[in-house]
VEXVEX-449297 format. One line per 4 residues: number of its first residue (from 1); for each residue x, y, z of N, C-alpha, C, O. Coordinates in steps of 0.1 Angstrom, whole numbers. Example, Ala and Ser with C-alpha at 12.3 -4.5 7.8 and 13.67 -1.06 7.14 Angstrom:
1 = 132/-57/78/123/-45/78/132/-33/78/142/-33/85 ~ 128/-22/71/137/-11/71/129/0/79/134/11/80;
This chain:
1 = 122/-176/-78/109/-183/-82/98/-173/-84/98/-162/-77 ~ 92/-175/-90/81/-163/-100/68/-169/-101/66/-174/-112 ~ 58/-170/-94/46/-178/-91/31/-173/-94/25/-168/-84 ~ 25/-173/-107/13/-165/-106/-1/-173/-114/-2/-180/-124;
5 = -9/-168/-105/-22/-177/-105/-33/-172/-95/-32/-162/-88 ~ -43/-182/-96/-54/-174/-91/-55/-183/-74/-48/-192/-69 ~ -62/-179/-70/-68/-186/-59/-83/-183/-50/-86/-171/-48 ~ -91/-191/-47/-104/-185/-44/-109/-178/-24/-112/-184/-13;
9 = -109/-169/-27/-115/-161/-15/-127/-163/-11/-138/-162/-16 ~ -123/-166/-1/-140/-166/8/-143/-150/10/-155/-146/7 ~ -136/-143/14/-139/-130/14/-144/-126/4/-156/-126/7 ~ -143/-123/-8/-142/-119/-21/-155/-127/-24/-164/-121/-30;
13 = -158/-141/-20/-164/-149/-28/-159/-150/-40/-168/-146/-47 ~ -150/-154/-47/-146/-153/-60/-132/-156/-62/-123/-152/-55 ~ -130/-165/-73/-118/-166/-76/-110/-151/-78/-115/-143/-86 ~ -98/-147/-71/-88/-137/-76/-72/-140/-78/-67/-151/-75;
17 = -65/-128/-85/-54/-132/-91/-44/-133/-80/-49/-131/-69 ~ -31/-134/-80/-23/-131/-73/-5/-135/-78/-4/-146/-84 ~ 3/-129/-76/15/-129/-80/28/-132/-66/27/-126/-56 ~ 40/-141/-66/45/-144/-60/58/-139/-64/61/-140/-76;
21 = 63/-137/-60/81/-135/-64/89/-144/-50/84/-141/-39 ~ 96/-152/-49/106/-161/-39/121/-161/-40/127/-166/-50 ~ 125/-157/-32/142/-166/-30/140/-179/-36/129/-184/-34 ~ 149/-186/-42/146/-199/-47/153/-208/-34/146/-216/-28;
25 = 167/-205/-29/173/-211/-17/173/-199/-8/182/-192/-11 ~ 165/-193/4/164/-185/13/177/-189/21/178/-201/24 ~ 187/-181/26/193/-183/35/190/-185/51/199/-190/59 ~ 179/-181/54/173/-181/65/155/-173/65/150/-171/55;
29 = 151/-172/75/134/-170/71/138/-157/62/148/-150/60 ~ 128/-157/59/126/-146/45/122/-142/51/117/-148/60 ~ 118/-120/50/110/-113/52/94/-114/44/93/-120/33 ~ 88/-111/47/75/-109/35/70/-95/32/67/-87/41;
33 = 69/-94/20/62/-81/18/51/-82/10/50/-87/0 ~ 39/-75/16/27/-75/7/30/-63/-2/33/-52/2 ~ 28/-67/-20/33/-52/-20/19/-49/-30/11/-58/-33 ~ 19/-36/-35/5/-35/-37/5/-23/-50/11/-13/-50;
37 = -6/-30/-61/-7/-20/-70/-16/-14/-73/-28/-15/-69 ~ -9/-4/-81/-19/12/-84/-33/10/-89/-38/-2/-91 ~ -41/25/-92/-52/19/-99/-55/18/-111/-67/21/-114 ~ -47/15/-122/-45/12/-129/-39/-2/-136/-36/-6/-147;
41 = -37/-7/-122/-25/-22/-123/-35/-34/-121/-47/-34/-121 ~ -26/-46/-119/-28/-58/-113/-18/-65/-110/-7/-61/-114 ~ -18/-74/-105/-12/-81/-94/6/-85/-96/15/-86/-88 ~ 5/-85/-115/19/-89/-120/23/-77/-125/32/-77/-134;
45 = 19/-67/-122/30/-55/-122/43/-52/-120/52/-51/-129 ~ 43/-51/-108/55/-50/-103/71/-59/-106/83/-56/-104 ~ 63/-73/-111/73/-82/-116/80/-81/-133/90/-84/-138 ~ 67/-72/-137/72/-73/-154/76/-56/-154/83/-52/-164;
49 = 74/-47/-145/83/-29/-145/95/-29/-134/102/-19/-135 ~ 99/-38/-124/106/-35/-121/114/-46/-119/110/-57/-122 ~ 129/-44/-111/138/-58/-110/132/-68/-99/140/-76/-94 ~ 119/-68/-93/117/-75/-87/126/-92/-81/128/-95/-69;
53 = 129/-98/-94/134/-112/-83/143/-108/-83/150/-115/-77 ~ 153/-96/-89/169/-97/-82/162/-94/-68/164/-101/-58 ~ 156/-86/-68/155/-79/-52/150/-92/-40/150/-90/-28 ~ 147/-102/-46/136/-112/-37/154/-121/-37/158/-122/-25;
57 = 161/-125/-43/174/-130/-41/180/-123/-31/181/-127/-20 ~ 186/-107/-38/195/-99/-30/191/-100/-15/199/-102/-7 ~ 176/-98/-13/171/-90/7/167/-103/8/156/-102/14 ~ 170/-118/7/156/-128/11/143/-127/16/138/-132/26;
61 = 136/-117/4/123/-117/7/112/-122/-2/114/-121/-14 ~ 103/-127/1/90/-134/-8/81/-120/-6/77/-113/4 ~ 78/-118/-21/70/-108/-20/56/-114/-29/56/-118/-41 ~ 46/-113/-20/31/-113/-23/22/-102/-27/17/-95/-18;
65 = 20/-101/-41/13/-95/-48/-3/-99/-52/-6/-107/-60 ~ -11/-89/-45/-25/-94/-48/-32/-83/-58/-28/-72/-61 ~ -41/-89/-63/-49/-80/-74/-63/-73/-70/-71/-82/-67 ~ -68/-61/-69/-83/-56/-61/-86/-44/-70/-92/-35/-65;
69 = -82/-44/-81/-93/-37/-91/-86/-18/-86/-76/-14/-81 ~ -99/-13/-90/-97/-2/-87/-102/3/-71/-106/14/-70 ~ -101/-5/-61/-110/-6/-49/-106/6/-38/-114/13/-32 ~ -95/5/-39/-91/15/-32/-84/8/-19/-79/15/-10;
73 = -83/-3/-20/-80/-12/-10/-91/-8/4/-89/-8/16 ~ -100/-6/-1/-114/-2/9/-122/-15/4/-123/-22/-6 ~ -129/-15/22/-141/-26/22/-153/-20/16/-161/-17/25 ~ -159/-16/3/-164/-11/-9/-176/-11/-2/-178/-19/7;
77 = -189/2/-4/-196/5/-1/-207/-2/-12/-219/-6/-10 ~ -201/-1/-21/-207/-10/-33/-200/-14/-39/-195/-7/-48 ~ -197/-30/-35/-184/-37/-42/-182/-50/-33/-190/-58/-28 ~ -166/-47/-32/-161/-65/-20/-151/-54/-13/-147/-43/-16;
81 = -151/-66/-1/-144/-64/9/-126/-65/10/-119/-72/18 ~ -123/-55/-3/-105/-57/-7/-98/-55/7/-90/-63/10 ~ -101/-46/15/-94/-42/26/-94/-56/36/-83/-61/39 ~ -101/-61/39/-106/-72/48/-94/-88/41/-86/-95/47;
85 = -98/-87/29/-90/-97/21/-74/-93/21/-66/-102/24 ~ -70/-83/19/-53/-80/24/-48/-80/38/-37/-84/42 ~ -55/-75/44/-51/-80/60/-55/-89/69/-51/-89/80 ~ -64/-97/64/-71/-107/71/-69/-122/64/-60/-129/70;
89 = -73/-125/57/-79/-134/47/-65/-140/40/-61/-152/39 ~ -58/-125/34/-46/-128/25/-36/-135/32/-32/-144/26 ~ -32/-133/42/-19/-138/53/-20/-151/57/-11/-159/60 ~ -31/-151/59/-37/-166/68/-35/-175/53/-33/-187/55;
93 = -36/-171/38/-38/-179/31/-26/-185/31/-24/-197/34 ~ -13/-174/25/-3/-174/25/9/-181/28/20/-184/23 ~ 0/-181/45/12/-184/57/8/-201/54/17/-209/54 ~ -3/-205/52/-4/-218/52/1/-225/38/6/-237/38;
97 = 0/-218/25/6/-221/15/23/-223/8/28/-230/0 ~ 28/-211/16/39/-206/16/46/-207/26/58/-204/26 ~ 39/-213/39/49/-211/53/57/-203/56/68/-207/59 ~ 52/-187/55/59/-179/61/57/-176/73/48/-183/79;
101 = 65/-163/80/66/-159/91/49/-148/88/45/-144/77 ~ 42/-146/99/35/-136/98/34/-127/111/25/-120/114 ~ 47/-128/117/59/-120/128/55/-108/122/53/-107/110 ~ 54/-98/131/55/-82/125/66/-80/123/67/-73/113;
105 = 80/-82/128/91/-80/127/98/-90/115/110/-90/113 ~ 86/-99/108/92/-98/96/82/-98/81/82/-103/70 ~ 74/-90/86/64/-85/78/63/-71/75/67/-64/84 ~ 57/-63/58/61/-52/55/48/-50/43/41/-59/36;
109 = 48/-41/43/33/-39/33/39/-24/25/39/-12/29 ~ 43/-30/12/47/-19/2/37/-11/-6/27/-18/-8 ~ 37/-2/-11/28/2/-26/31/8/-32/43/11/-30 ~ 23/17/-47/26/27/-49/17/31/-55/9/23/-61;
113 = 15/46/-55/0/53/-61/-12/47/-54/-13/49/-42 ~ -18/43/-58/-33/35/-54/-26/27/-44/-28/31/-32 ~ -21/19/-44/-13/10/-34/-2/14/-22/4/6/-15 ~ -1/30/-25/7/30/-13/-5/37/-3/-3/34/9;
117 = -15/46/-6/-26/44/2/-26/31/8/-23/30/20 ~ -29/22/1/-33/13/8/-26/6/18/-32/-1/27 ~ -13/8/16/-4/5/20/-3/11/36/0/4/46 ~ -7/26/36/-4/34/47/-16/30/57/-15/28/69;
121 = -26/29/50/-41/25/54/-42/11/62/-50/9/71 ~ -34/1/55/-37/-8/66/-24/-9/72/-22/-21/77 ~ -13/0/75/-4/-3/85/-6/3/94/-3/0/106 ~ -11/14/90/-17/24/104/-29/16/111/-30/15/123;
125 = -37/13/103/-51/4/113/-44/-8/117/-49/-12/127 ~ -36/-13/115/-34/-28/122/-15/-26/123/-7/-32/117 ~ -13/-17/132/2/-10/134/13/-25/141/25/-28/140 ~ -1/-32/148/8/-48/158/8/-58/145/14/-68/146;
129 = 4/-56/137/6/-66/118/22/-63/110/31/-70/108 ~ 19/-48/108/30/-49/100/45/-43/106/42/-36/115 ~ 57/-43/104/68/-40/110/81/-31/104/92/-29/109 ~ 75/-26/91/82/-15/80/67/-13/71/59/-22/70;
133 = 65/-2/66/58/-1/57/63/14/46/66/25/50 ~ 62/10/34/66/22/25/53/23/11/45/14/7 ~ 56/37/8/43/43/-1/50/54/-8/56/64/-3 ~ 50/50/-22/55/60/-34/40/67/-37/29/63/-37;
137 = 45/78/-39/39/85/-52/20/83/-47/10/82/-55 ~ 19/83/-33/3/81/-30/-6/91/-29/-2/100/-22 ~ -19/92/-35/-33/98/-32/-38/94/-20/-36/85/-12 ~ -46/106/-20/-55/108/-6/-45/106/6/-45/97/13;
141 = -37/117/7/-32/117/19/-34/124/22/-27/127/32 ~ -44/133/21/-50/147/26/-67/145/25/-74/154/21 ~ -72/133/28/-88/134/21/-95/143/26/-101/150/18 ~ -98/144/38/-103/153/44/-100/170/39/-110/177/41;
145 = -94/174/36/-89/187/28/-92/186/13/-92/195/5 ~ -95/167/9/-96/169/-8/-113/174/-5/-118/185/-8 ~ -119/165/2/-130/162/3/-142/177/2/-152/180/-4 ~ -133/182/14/-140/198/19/-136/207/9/-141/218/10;
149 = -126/205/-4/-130/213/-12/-138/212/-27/-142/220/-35 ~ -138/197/-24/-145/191/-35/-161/192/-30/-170/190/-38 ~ -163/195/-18/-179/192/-14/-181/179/-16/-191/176/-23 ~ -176/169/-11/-180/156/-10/-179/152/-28/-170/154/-37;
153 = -195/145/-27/-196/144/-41/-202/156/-51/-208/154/-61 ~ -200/167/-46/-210/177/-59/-199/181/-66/-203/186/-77 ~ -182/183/-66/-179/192/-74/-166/177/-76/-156/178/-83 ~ -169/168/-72/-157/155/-74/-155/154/-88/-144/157/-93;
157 = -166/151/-95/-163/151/-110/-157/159/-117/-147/157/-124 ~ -164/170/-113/-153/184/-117/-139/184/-118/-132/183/-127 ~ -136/185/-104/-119/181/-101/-116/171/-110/-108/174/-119 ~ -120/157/-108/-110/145/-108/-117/137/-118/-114/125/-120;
161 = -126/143/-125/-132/132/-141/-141/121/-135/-140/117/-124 ~ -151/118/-144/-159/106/-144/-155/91/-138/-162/83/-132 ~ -141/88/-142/-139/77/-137/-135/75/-125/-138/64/-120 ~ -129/83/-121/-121/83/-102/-135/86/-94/-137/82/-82;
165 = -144/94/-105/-156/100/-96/-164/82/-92/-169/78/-81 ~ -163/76/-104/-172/64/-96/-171/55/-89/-179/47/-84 ~ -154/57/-90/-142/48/-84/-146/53/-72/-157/49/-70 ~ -143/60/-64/-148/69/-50/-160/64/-42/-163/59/-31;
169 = -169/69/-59/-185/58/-55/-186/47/-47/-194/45/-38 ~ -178/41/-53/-183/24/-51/-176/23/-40/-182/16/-31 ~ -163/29/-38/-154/27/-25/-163/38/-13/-166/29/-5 ~ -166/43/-11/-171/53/1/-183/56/3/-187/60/13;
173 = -193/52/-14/-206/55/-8/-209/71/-22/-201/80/-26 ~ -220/70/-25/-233/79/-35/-223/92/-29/-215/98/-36 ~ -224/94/-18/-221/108/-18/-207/114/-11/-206/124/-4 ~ -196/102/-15/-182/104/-11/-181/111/3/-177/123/2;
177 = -185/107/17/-186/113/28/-171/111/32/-164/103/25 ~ -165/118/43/-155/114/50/-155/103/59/-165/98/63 ~ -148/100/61/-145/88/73/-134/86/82/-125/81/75 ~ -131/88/90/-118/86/96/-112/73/96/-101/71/91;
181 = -120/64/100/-112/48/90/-101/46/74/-93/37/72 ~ -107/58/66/-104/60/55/-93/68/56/-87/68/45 ~ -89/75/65/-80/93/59/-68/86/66/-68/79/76 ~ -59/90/60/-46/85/65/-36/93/74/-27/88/79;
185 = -40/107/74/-35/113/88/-43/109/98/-35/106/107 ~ -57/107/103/-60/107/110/-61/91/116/-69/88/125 ~ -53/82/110/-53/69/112/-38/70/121/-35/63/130 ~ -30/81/114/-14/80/120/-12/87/134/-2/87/141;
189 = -26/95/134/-26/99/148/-31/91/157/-26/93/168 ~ -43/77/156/-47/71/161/-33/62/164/-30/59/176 ~ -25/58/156/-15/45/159/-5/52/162/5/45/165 ~ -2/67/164/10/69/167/9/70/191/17/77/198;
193 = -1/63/193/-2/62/205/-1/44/211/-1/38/222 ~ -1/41/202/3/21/200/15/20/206/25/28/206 ~ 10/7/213/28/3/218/36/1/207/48/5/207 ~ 30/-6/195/36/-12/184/36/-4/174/25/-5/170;
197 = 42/5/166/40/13/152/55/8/145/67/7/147 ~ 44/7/134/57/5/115/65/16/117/62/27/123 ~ 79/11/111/90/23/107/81/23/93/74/14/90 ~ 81/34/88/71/43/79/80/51/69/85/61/73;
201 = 82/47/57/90/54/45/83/56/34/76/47/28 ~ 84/72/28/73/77/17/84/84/9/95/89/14 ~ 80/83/-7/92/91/-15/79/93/-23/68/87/-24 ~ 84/106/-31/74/114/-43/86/117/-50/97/119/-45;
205 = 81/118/-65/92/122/-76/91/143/-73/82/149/-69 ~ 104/148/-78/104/164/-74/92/168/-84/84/178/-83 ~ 92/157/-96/85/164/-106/71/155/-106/64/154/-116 ~ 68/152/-98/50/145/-90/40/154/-93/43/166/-94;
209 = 28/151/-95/21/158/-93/11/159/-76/4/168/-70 ~ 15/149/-74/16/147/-61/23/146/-47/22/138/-38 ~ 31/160/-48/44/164/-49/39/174/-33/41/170/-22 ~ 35/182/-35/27/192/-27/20/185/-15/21/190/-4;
213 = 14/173/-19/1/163/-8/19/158/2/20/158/14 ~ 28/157/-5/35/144/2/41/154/11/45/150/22 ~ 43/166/6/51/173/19/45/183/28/50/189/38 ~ 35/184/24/23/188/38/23/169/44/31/162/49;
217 = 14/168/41/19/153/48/33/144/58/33/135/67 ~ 42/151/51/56/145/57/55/154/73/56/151/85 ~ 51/168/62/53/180/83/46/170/88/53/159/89 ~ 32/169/91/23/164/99/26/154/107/23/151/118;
221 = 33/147/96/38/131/100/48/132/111/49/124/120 ~ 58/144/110/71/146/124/64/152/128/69/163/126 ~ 51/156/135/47/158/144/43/151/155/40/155/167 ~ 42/137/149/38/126/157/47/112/160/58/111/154;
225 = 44/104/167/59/94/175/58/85/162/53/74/161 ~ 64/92/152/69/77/143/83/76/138/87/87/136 ~ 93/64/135/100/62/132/98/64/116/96/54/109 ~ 98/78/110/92/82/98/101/87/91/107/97/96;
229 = 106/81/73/111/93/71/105/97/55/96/90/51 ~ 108/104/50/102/112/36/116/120/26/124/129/30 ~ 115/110/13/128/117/5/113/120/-10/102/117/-13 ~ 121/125/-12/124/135/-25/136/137/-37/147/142/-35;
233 = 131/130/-51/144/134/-59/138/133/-70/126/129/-71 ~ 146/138/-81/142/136/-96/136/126/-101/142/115/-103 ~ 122/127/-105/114/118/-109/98/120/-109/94/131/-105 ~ 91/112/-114/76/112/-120/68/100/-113/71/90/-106;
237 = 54/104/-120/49/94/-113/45/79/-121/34/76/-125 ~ 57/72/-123/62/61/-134/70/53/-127/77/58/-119 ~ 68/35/-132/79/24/-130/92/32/-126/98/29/-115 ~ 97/42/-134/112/45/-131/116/50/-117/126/46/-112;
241 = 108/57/-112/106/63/-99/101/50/-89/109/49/-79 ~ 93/43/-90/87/33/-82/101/20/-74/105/16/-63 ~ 105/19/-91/114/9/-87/128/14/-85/137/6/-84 ~ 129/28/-84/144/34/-74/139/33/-61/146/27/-53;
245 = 122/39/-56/121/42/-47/120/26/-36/123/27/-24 ~ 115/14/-43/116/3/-39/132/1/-37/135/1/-25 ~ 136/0/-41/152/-3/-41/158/7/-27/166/2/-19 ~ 153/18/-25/160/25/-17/152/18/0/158/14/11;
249 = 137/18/-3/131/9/10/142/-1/16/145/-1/28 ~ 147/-15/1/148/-26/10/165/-24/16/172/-34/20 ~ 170/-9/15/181/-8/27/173/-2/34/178/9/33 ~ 165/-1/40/161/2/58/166/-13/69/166/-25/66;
253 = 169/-7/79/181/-18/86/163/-26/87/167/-38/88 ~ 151/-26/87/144/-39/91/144/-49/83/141/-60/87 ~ 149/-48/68/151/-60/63/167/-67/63/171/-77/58 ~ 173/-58/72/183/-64/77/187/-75/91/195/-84/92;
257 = 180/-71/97/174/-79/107/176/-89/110/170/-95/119;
């Protein structure tokens, strides 16, 4: 079942888009996955670049696809509150429309690029929510190191172009400060002391440009109590890579469960 349309947020204030993929006959409860796209995407991504409903047949999972612009999946400094609306707002809508489970043990928050930040970002802040979480091919996994070499906002444009520069803007604020709410190591250090933490799976293509962030990242990551792991193989940062690396997520034994 393949379900897309809009629906209105009170968060948001505003009508937004959103994408469904369903088991048509589930064998038993379905898992859910929020899964999440890049900055470049929207909501029906993922359904028209990769095999999405075999995969919603094959694992019995209903996968919920929402749409948030270039936001960063941040509660916007000048903007809406996308972060607030995916972990809050979105589930509660969901569970009442769709009657799923919103069990951490059978909930999972996927992404990739723009979306697997976001991905890492709200499983680490809300570690008793989600119960697997995976992130292809993600930025800012080092912000605090992009940040201090970029000088905040004085040399951002320089690096990373006019448009990411205003994208940042609107998500963090005129003068791109750091935040520990924001940086995703230092979120995994805060949850890696939780009773409750996500099993945690990250893949980058060998030929990434973001290739270098994910494996300083991965050390960091075994340095701390997570059920974590980090692959690497031939590939870019494109559908082709996304939807191997999705495929390889949904054998982790939690969607076996």
């Amino acid at each position: 079942m393949i379900l897309n349309g809009n629906i209105f947020s009170e968060t948001l204030e505003m009508e937004t888009s959103i994408s469904i993929v369903a088991p048509e006959k589930p064998n038993k409860t379905p898992k859910t996955i929020y899964l999440l796209h890049g900055i470049c995407g929207r909501s029906g991504d993922w359904i028209d670049y990769t095999m999405l409903p075999s995969y919603a047949k094959q694992f019995n999972i209903v996968f919920i696809m929402p749409e948030v612009a270039r936001s960063f999946y941040a509660n916007m400094k000048y903007g809406l509150n996308y972060f607030d609306f995916i972990t809050e707002e979105l589930p509660a809508l969901c569970k009442g429309i769709l009657n799923i489970s919103t069990d951490r043990d059978n909930t999972a928050i996927i992404g990739a690029s723009m979306g697997g930040y976001g991905a890492l970002k709200s499983a680490l802040t809300l570690p008793e929510q989600y119960g697997f979480c995976a992130a292809f091919s993600s930025p800012c996994l080092l912000m605090k190191e992009d940040l201090a070499r970029t000088q905040g906002a004085i040399k951002f444009k320089q690096y990373y172009g006019e448009r990411l520069f205003k994208d940042f803007q609107a998500a963090y604020g005129e003068n791109i400060e750091w935040d520990p709410k924001n940086d995703i190591l230092e979120l995994a250090k805060k949850a890696s002391i939780a009773n409750t933490k996500p099993t945690i799976y990250t893949a980058c293509g060998a030929e990434d440009y973001m290739l270098n962030d994910h494996n300083i990242f991965s050390s960091e990551m075994a340095k701390l109590n997570f059920d974590y792991t980090h692959e690497t193989w031939k590939g870019n940062h494109n559908w082709f890579f996304f939807d191997e690396a999705l495929r390889k997520a949904l054998h982790f034994d939690f969607f076996s469960k």
